[in-house]
C-alpha positions as CSV (number, residue, x, y, z in Angstrom):
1,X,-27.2,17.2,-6.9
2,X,-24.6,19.9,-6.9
3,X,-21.3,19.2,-7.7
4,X,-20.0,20.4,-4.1
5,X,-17.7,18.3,-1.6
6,X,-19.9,16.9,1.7
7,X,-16.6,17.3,3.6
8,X,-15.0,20.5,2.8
9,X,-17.2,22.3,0.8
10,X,-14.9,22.8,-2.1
11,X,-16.9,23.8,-5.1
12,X,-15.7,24.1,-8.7
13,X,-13.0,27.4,-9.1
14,X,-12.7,29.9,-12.4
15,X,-10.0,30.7,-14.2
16,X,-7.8,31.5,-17.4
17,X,-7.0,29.7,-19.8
18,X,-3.9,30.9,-22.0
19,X,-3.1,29.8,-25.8
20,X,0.2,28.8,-26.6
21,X,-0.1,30.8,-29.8
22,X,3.1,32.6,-31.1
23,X,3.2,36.2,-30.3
24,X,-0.8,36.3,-29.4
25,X,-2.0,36.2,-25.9
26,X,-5.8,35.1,-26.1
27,X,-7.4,34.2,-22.8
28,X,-10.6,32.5,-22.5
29,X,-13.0,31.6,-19.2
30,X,-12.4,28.2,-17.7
31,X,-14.0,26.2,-14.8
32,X,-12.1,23.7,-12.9
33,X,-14.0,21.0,-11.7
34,X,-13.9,19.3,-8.3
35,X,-12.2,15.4,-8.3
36,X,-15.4,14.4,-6.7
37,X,-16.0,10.3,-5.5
38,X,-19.0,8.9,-4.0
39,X,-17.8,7.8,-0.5
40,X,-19.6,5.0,2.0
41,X,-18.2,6.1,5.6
42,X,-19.9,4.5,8.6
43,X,-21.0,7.0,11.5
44,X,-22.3,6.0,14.5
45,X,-23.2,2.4,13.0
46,X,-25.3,3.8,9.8
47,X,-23.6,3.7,6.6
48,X,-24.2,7.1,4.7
49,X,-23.2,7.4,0.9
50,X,-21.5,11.1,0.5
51,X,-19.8,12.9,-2.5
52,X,-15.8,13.7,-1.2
53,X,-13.3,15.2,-2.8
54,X,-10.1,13.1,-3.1
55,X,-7.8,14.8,-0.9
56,X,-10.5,14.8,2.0
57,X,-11.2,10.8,0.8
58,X,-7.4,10.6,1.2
59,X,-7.4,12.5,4.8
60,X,-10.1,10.1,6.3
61,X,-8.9,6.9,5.0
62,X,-5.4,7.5,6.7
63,X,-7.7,8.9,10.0
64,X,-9.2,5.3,9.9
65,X,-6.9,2.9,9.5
66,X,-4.7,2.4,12.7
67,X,-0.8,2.2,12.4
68,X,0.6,-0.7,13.6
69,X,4.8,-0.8,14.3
């Protein structure tokens, strides 16, 4: 399985990365990855496992969880 959120569709980004070295800039490919969990969400009365990404995780447990004052 791809490494891909089930949610949002965020995949892994590319980048820079930069030394610290003095007086040398040397700049090398990186990939970010996506912070992926493994997520049991009940829909329509089936539980389905999906991979989510933590902010979405984070969006639909606050969506669920009613607010009581």
């Amino acid at each position: 399985m791809s490494r891909i959120c089930e949610n949002c569709q965020k995949s892994r980004l590319r980048g820079k990365q930069v030394t610290d070295a003095w007086g040398v800039s040397y700049r090398s490919n990186k990939h970010f990855g996506v912070n992926l969990r493994n997520a049991t969400l009940t829909i329509g009365g089936v539980k389905k496992r999906i991979k989510v990404c933590a902010k979405c995780l984070k969006s639909l447990k606050a969506s669920l969880v009613p607010v009581t004052l």
